[in-house]
N, C-alpha and C positions, 0 to 999 in steps of 0.2 A: 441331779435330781435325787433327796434324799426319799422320797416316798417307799424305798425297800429296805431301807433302814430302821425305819423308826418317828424318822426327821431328823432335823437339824439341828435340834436339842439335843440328841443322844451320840452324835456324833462329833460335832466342834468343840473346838476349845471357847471359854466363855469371852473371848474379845476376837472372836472370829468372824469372817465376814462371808455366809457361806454362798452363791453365786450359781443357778441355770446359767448356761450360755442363751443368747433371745433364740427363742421359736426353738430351745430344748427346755426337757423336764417340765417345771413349771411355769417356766414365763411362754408368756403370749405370743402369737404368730406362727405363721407357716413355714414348717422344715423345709420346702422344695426352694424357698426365699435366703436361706441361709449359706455360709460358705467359711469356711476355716478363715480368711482374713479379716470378716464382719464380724467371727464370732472372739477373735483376738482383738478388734478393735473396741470391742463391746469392752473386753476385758481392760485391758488399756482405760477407756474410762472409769471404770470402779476405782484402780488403783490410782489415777491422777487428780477424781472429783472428792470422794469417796474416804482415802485411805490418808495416814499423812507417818514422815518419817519409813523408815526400814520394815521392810514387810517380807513373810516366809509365805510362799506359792503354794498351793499344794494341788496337784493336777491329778485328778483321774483317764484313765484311757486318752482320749482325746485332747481333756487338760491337760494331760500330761506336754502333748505338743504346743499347746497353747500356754502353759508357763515357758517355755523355752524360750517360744517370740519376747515374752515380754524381759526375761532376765537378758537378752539381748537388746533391745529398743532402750530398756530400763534400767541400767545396771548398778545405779547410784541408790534406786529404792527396791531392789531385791536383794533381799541378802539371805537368802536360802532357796530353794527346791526340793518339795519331796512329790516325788512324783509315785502314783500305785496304778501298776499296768500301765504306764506310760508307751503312748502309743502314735510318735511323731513317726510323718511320713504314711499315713496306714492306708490313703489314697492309693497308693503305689501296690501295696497288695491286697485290697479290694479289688482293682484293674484286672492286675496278675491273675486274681483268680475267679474273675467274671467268665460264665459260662457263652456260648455261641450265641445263645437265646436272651441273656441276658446283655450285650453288648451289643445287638439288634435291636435290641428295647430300646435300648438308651441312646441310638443312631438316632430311630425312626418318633418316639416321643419323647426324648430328654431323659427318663430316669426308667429305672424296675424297682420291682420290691424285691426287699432282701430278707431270708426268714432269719425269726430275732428268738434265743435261746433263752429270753427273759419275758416274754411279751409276746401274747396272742397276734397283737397290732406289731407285722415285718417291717423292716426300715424301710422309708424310702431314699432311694440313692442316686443323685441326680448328675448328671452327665457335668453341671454347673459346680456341684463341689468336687467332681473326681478332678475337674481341671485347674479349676481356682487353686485346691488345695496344692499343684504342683508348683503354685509363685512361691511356696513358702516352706519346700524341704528344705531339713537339714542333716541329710544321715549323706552327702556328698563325698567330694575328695576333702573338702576344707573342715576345719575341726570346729564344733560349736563355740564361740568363745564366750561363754557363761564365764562370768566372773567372781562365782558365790559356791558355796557347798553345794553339793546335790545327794540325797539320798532317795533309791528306787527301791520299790516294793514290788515283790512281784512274786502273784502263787503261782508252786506250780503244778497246780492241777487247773490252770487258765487254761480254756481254748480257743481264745479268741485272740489273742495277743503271743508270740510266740517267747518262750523263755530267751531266745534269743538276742530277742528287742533290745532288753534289758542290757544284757551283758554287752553287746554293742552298742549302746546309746553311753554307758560307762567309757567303755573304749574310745567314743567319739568326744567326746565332752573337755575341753583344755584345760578344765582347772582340776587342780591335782585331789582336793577333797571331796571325791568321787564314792560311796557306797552303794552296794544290790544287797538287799535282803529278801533270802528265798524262803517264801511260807509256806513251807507242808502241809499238804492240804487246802489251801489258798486259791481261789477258782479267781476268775476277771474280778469278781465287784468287789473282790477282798472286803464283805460285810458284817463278817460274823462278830460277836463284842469280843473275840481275842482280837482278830484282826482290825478293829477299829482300835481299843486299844494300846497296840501296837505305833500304830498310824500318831496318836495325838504322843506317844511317849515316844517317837521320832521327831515331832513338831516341838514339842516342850526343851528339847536337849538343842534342837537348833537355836532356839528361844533366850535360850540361856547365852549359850555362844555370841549372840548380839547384843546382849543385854553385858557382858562384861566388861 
């Protein structure tokens, strides 16, 4: 969802193809309906229908987990990753740090609200993506086998993603062209126009590298 940016004018590069996941941001339909491997499969079509030839990913938060599936599934039409606040596996600690009252919730009617650091309107979080979301970790004993560059972005004045993430998703990841770049001052939506950018002058240097 570019709507705190500016749009998707001021942020993409001009043959970019920029993407809600369905029932996020601006596309249509109801979040409680959605689920990390619908919202990967969604993706999956853009780049099969959609895209043609070698394509660089570039995943926010949550894309960030959902490039991964695809440079896995896809690994002949990605040929980059840049991921900002990449944030695979975050089921896992949303769970972890679900309150008594909120893990009641989600027994007795399927989800709770989560309060949102961005938005009046909390998440809702529904017992259906904490579970669904666990067919498709990858931060395990086995190494990601990504077969393309990967470059992470990550502020760190995030609090919603832990600098951690980062350096561990590097550490897990098997292919050797591996970079974290840490932004001073750089919060989750890493939106400001240095930090965007940053982002498309990450995207363009990949750009190149295929293009040789």
């Amino acid at each position: 969802d570019y709507s705190g940016v500016g749009g998707p004018e001021q942020c993409c590069a001009p043959d970019s193809l920029p993407r809600d996941p369905c029932r996020r941001g601006q596309s249509p339909g109801s979040f409680t309906d959605g689920s990390l491997g619908r919202w990967a499969e969604d993706a999956e079509w853009v780049l099969e229908s959609v895209t043609q030839g070698p394509q660089i990913i570039v995943g926010a938060s949550m894309g960030g987990w959902i490039m991964l599936l695809l440079a896995l599934r896809h690994p002949t039409r990605v040929a980059g990753l840049v991921g900002a606040a990449a944030a695979p596996d975050f089921v896992l600690r949303w769970w972890e740090g679900c309150t008594v009252e909120q893990r009641a919730a989600l027994e007795s009617t399927g989800f709770f609200m989560r309060p949102s650091r961005y938005s009046e309107e909390p998440y809702l979080v529904t017992m259906h993506l904490l579970k669904e979301g666990h067919r498709h970790l990858l931060m395990g004993d086995i190494p990601i086998g990504v077969a393309c560059p990967v470059r992470l972005l990550h502020g760190l004045r995030d609090p919603d993603v832990p600098l951690q993430v980062a350096v561990a998703l590097a550490e897990h990841i098997a292919h050797d062209d591996v970079e974290v770049t840490l932004v001073k001052g750089g919060d989750h939506r890493l939106s400001r126009p240095q930090d965007l950018s940053r982002l498309l002058a990450v995207v363009d240097a990949l750009c190149a590298g295929v293009a040789e």
